[in-house]
N, C-alpha and C positions, 0 to 999 in steps of 0.2 A: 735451762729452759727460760725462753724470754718471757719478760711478765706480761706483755702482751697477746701471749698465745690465753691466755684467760679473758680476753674480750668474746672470744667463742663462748665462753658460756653464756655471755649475756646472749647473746645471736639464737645460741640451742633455746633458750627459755623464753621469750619472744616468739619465736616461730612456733614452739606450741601447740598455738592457737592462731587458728585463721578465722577472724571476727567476718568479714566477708562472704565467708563461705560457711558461716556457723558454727564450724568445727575446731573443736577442741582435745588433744591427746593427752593430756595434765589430769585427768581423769583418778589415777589411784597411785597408794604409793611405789608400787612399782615403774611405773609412771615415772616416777621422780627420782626413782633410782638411777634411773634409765642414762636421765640427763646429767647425772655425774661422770657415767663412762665406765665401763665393768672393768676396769682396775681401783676404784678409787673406796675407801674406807669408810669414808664419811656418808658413802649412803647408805651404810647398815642400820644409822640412828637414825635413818626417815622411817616416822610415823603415818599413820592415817592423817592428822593434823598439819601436818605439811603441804599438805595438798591444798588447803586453803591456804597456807604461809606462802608457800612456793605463788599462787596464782596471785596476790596483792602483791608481793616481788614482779612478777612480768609484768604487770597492767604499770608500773611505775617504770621499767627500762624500758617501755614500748614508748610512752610519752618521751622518755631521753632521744629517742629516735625520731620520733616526729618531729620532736621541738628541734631537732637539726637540720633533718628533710626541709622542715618549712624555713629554714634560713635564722631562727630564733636560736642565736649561738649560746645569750646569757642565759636562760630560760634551760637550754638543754646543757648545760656548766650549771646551773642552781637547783637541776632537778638529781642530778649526777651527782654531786658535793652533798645532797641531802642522806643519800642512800649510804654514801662514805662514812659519815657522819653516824650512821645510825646500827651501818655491818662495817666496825675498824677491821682490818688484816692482821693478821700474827705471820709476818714474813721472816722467815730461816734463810741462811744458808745451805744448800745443799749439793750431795755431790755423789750418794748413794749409788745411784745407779744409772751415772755416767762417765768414764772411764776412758781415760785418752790409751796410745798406744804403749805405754810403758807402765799401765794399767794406777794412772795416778789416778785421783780424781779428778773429773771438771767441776770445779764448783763453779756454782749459781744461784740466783736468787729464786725462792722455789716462797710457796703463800700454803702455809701451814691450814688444817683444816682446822673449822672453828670448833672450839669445845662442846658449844653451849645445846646448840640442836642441826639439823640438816638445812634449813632454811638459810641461818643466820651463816654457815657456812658456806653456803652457793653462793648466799647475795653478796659477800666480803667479795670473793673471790673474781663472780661476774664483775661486781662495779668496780675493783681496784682494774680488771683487766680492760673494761672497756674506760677508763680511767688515762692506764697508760696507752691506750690506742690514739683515744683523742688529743691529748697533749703534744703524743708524736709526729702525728699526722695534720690533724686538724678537725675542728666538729664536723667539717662539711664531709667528712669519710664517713660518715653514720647515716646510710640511707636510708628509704622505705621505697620497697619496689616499685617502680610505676605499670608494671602489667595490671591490666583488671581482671578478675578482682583479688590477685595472690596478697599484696600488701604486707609482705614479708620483711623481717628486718636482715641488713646485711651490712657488711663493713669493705667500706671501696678499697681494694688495695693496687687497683691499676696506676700506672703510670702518668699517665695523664688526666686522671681525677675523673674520667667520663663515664664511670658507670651508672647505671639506672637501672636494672634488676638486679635480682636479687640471685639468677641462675641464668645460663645457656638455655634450657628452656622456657623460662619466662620471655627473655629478650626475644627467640627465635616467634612466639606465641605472641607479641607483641609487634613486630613487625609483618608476620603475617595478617595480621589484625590491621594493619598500615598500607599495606599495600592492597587489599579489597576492598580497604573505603575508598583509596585513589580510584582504582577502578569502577567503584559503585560512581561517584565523583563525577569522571569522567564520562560513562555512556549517561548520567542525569543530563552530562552538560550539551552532550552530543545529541542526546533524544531531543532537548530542549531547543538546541540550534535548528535541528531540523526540523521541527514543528514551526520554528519562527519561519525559515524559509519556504515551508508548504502554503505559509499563511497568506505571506510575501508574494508569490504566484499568484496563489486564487485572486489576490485584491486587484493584481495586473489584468489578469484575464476579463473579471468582473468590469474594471475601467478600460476596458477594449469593446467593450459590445456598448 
């Protein structure tokens, strides 16, 4: 498993909540079970408690994400290195239960779950994995959606570094949105044209008599 496939958790825990749209699903511990994925162990020790843990965790890797968005590359590297800093990784080797054809192992580098509580465990995990995303890629792969008002956090993996939502519906929601102001736009500009021209007459007609 590449250690980047753990920058999704940061993504899962962000999305959350749509501060925009007032809504929050980080609501209980189930909740927060949710976001580890129903194979994963670590979320048996989430507590009620967590649920404030877990939400000071998002409200910190959303700002990682804005401070990217907005082009603040140091800022979202200082904000990211703080969280490192504060949830280390316990990374294994592993090779359990993945198995080439001569049924060897494939090992790999796998991020062991954190002992201490469920919080402290996600947040290792999110920030090593959106950790190695950025360093791979680059800060500017950490976007925030530009649909209004989704504001979603996501990680560009296109080709050409052009993304700006956060899903195929956002985008589709957002150009639609694009092409009715053109139009609004254009019969303003056309009503307006022709108003000028109505004007334009009367005055001639007026300076004929």
């Amino acid at each position: 498993m590449e250690l980047a496939y753990y920058s999704d958790y940061a993504v899962r825990l962000v999305n959350s909540e749509e501060p925009a749209r007032n809504k929050d699903s980080l609501t209980s511990v189930e909740a927060v079970r949710e976001l580890f994925g129903p194979s994963s162990t670590a979320a048996r020790r989430a507590t009620d408690a967590d649920v404030t843990r877990f939400r000071s965790v998002r409200a910190r890797l959303r700002a990682v994400f804005e401070a990217a968005d907005g082009g603040d590359e140091t800022l979202a590297v200082d904000l990211l290195n703080s969280l490192l800093l504060e949830f280390p990784v316990s990374p294994q080797i592993s090779g359990h239960d993945h198995r080439d054809e001569d049924n060897r192992p494939l090992w790999h580098m796998h991020l062991a779950d954190h002992p201490s509580n469920a919080t402290a465990g996600y947040a290792a995990i999110a920030s090593m994995g959106l950790a190695f995303h950025l360093t791979e890629h680059g800060v500017e792969r950490l976007g925030i959606c530009e649909a209004t008002p989704c504001r979603n956090a996501y990680l560009d993996t296109s080709t050409n570094r052009s993304r700006r939502y956060c899903s195929d519906r956002c985008a589709t929601r957002a150009n639609v949105a694009a092409y009715r102001a053109r139009k609004r736009e254009e019969a303003d500009r056309s009503h307006s044209t022709g108003r000028t021209a109505d004007s334009a007459q009367s005055a001639a007609r007026n300076g004929e008599r």
